[in-house]
Structure formats: C-alpha cells, structure tokens
C-alpha positions as CSV (number, residue, x, y, z in Angstrom):
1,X,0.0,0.0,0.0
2,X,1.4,3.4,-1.1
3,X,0.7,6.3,0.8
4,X,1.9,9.7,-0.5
5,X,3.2,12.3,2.1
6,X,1.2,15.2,2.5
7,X,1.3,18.2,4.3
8,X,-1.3,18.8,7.0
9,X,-2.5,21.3,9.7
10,X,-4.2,19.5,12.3
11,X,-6.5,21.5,14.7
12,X,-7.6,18.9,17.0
13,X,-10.3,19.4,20.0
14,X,-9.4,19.9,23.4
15,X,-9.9,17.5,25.7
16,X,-11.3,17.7,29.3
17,X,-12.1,20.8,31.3
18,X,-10.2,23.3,32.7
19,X,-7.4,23.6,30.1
20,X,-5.9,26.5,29.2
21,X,-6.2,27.2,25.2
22,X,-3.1,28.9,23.2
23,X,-3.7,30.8,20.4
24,X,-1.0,28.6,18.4
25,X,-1.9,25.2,18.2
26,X,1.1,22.5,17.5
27,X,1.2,21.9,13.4
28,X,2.1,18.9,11.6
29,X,3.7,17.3,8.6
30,X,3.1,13.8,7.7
31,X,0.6,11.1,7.9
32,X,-1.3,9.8,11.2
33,X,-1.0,6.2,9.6
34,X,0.3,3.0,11.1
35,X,4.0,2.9,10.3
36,X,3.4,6.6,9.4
37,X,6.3,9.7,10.3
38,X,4.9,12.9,11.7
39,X,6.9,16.2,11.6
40,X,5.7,18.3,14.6
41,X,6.5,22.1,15.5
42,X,5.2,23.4,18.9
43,X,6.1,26.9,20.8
44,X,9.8,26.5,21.8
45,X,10.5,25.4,25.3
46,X,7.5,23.3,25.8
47,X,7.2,19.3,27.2
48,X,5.7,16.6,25.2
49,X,4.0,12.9,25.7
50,X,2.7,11.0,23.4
51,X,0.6,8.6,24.9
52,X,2.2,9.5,28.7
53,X,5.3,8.7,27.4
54,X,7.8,11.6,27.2
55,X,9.1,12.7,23.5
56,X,13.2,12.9,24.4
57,X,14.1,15.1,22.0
58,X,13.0,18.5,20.5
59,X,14.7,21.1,19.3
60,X,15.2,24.0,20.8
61,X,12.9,25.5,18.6
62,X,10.0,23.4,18.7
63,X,10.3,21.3,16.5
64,X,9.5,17.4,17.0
65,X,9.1,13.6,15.4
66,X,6.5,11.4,16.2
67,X,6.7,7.6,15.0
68,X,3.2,5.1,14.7
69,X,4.7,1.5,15.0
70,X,3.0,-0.8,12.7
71,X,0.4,-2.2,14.4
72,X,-0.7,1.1,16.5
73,X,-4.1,1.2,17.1
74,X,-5.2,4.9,18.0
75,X,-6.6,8.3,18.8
76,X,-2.9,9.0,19.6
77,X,-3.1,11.4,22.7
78,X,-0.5,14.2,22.4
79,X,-0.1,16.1,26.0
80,X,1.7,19.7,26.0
81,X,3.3,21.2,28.5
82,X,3.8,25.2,28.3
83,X,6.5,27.0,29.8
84,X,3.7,28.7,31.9
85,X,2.8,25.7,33.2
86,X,-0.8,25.1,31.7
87,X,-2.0,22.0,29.6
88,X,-3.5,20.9,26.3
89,X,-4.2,17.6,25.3
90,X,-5.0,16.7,21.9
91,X,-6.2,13.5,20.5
92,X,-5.8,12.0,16.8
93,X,-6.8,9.0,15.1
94,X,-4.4,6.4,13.2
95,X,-5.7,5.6,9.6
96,X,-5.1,1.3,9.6
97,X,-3.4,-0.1,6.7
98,X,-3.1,-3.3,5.4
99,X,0.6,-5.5,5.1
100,X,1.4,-7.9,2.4
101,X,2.3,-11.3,3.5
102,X,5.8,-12.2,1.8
103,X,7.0,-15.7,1.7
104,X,11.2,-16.4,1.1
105,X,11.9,-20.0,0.7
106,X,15.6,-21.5,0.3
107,X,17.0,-20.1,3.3
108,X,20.0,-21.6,5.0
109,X,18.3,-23.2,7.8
110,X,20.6,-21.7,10.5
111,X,20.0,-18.3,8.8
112,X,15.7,-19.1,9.7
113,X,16.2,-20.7,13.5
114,X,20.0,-20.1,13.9
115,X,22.3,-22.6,16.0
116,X,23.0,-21.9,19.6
117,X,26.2,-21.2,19.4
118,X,25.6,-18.1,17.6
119,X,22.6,-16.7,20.0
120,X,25.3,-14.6,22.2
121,X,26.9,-12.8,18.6
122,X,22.9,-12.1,18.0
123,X,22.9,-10.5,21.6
124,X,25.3,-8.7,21.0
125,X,24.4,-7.2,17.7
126,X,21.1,-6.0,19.0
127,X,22.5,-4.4,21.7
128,X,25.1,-2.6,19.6
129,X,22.4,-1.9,17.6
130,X,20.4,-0.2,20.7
131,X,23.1,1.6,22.1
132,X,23.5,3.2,18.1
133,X,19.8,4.3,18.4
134,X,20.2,6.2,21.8
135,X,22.1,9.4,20.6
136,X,19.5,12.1,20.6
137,X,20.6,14.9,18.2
138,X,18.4,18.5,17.7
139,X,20.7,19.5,15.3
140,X,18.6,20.6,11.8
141,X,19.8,17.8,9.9
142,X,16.3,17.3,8.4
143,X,15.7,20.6,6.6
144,X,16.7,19.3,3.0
145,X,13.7,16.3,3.3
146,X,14.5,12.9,2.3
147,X,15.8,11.4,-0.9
148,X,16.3,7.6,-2.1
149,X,19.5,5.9,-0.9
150,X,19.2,4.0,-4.2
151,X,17.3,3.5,-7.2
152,X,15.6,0.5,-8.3
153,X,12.7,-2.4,-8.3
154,X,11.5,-2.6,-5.0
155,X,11.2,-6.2,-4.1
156,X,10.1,-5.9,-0.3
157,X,7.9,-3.6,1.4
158,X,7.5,-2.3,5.3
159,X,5.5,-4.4,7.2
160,X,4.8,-7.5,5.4
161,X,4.2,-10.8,7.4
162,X,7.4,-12.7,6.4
163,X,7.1,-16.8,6.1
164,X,11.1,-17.9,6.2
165,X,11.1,-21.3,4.7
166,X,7.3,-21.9,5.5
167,X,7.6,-20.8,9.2
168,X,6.2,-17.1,10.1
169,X,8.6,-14.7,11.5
170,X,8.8,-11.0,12.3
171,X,7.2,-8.6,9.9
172,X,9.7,-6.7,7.2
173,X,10.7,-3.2,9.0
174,X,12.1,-2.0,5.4
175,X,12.2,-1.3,1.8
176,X,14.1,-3.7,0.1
177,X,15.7,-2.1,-3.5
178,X,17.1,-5.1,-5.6
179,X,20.4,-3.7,-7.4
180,X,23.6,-5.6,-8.1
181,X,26.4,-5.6,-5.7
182,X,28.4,-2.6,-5.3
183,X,26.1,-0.6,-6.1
184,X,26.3,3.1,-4.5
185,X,24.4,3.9,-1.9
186,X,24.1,7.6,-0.8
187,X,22.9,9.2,2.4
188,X,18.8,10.1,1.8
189,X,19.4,13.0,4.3
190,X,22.4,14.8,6.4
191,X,23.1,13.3,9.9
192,X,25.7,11.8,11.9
193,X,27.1,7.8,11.7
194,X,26.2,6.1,14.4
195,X,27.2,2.5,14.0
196,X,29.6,1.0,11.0
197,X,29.2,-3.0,11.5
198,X,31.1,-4.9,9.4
199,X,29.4,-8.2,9.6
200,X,26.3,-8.5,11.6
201,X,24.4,-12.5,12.1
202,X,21.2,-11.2,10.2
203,X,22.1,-8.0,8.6
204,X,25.9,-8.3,7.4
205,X,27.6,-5.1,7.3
206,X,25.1,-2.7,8.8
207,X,25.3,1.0,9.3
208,X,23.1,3.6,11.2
209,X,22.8,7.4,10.4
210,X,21.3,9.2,13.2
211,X,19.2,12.4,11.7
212,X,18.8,14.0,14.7
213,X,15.3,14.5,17.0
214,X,15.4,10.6,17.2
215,X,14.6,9.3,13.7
216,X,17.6,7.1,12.7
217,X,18.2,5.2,8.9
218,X,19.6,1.8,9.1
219,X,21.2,0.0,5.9
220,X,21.4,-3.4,6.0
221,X,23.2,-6.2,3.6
222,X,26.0,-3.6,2.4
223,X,29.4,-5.3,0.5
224,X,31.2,-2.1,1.4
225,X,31.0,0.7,4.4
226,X,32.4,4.0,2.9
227,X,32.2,5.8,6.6
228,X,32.8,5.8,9.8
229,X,31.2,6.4,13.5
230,X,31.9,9.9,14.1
231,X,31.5,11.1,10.4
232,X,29.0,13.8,9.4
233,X,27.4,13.2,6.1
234,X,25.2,15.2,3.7
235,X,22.2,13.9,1.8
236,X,23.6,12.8,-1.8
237,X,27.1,11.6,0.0
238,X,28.9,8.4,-0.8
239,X,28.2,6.0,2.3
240,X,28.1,2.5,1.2
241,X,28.0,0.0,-1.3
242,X,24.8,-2.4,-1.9
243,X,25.6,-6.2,-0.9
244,X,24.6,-9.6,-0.1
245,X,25.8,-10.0,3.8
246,X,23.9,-11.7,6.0
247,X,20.4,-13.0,5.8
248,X,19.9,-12.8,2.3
249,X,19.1,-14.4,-0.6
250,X,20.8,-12.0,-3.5
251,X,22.3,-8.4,-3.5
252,X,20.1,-5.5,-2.5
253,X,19.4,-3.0,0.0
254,X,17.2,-3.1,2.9
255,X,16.6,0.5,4.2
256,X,15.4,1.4,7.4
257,X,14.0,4.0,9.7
258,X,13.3,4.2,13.2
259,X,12.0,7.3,15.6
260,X,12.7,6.3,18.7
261,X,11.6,2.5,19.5
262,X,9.2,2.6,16.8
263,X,10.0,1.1,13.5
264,X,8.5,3.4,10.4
265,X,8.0,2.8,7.0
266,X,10.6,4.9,5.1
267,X,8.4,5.3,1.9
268,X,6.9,7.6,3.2
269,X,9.3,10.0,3.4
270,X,10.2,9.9,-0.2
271,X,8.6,10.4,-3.7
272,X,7.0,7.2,-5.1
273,X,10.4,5.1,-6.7
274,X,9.4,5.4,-10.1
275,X,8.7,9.4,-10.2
276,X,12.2,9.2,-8.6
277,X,13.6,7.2,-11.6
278,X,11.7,9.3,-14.4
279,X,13.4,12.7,-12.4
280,X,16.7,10.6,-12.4
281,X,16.5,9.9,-16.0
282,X,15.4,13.7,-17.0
283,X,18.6,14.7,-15.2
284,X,21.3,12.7,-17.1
C-alpha cells in the first residue's frame, strides 16, 4: 500500500475541562497512519508525551518527530506542556493499513532458526544496535527532506508478514531495493554515523545514520561501508555499497528508519520510486 506524504495542519479538540487554550496550536507534517512519520512544531520550550510517554528530543525550537509502530491502534493522545505551566491535550486518530504477507523459501536453515552457538553474537548485535539508536541529536539535519539511498525495483515492502522457509517470523521493517552488488548507496538525508558494523548475524555489514530528533536510517546487507562512526554526512554523500551479507538471498538493500523505538516505513518519506527514476533519467 502506497501512501503519499502530504502536508497537514491539524486543529484537534481539546480535551477535558479546565485547560488553558493557546492561540497557536502545534502543526504537523506527515501522515497519522500505522507505520506513518509525523513532523511536529510546537512553541519553543514546551514538554511533550505521546501517549504519557515523554518525547526525548526537541529542538530547541519546537520542533518534533512522532513515529506510529505498525500495528498502532489509536486516537494518539499528544499532552503539552507550556513553559507557563498550563496543559492541552489533543487526540488523533491512526488511519489502519493493510501488510502484504511475503514468503522467502531456500533459506539456509541456520540463517531461519539459527544454531545456539551463535545466540550470544545475536545479543550482542542487538544491543550494539540499541546503544547506536540512543544518541538524541536537535541538530537541523532534516531541513533538506528525504531522498532515495538508491534507485531500483523494489522487491520488499515495510511491514509485510514474512514466512522464512514456510515458518512465520517477524514482519519486514524496510524497503528492500534489488540492485547488483556494489552498487552506490548515498545518504537520503544529512546526519551523523552512528554504527559502522562490518558483519552482523542477520544483517551483514550494517550502518546507522542518526538524523537527529530521534529518527535514525539503518542499511542493512552492504558489500562495502564508505564511513565511519563519528562522520557527518550530507544527503547525496557516498556512504556504502549495496551487498549480499547476511540473511539474504541476493544483493540489494534493505533501508530502514526508526524514531525512537518505533519502527517506520521509510516510503513515506520519499517520492513514489518510479517518479524518482523518471526525475533521475530527466537529469542525465
């Protein structure tokens, strides 16, 4: 299911009694969707909660990100807190969507239910991979949007049920773009490395970008890491080459996107792949 993003100004009702109105509601960007990426800007210095649950990081302007995991089931109550210590609440509902079911047979049976032996080296690539998702940056890494790491025939989609080998497993957190090896990858927008993995269980050589106010790209399956943790890129850089490491079954990349916990579908933040391609085409 494609959904295009749009640009929307929400003016939700208050709820309760006794809260104080402002005159400048908090505006939004993106889609209240499941697996959907909203762009919020509120009055600088003020305290957010999504559902009770404190938003980390906002910039020191306002601005915010809120992630809908996939299977989020709404309204979405948003709680401000004003520097004058009054209260709104607002409440939104979540548009459902409905996941493909993907089935990938001829996997390396270790690779489906791996051995044993290997379930501390899975440990301790998720936790490396937690501890690359905790930097909070407010930095304005974002301003210049979002672009395709890579162009090409998508062959997986965000949220799909996956059957490994006829057994059901987690659902697909990516886009999966099928390209030969070595092909370029390039950052979709500026931000900071985070993690440079050269050879994760499931995901091979793996690398983070952190683009600040907790939404974080991940890029899975690479043949080649062209950075390193530390590095500050800039949409349209060099970062990787496209691969065939780990769990995988040929050469292409598996993009990513996480604010905070919350796994998001990255399509949404870019221009349907084939207008992409038509725009690439015009240009050379």
């Amino acid at each position: 299911m494609r959904l295009a993003l749009k640009s929307i100004i929400v003016a939700a009702g208050l709820l309760g009694a006794g809260i104080t109105a402002h005159a400048a509601e908090p505006t939004y960007k993106g889609q209240f969707v499941q697996g959907g990426i909203v762009f919020g800007k509120t009055s600088a210095g003020d305290v957010i909660q999504l559902d009770n649950e404190a938003i980390d990081t906002i910039a020191p302007d306002g601005r915010f990100i809120i992630g809908f995991p996939r299977d989020y089931e709404g309204p979405a109550k948003l709680t401000i807190r004003h520097a004058d210590g009054s209260t709104e609440e607002f409440a939104y509902d979540i548009t459902d969507r409905e996941f493909n079911i993907q089935r990938i047979d001829g996997l390396p049976k270790k690779m489906v239910t791996p051995d044993p032996e290997v379930s501390n080296r899975i440990k301790d690539d998720s936790r490396q991979a937690r501890e690359a998702r905790v930097e909070r940056f407010t930095e304005d890494f974002l301003e210049n949007g979002f672009i395709w790491p890579v162009l090409g025939p998508i062959s997986g989609v965000y949220g799909s049920q996956r059957i490994l080998n006829g057994e059901p497993r987690a659902p697909h957190w990516g886009v999966d773009i099928a390209v030969p090896t070595g092909t370029p990858v390039v950052a979709p927008a500026d931000g900071i490395v985070t993690l440079a993995h050269p050879d994760m269980y499931f995901s091979g050589a793996t690398l983070f970008i952190d683009h600040g106010l907790g939404m974080v790209s991940a890029f899975l399956h690479l043949s080649e890491i062209d950075v390193k943790v530390g590095d500050v890129v800039r949409q349209g850089d060099l970062i990787a080459k496209v691969g065939a490491s780990g769990r995988a079954t040929g050469p292409h990349l598996d993009w990513r996107i996480n604010v905070g916990a919350a796994r998001v579908d990255a399509q949404l933040l870019v221009p349907p792949m084939e207008d992409a391609q038509k725009a690439a085409s015009a240009n050379n």
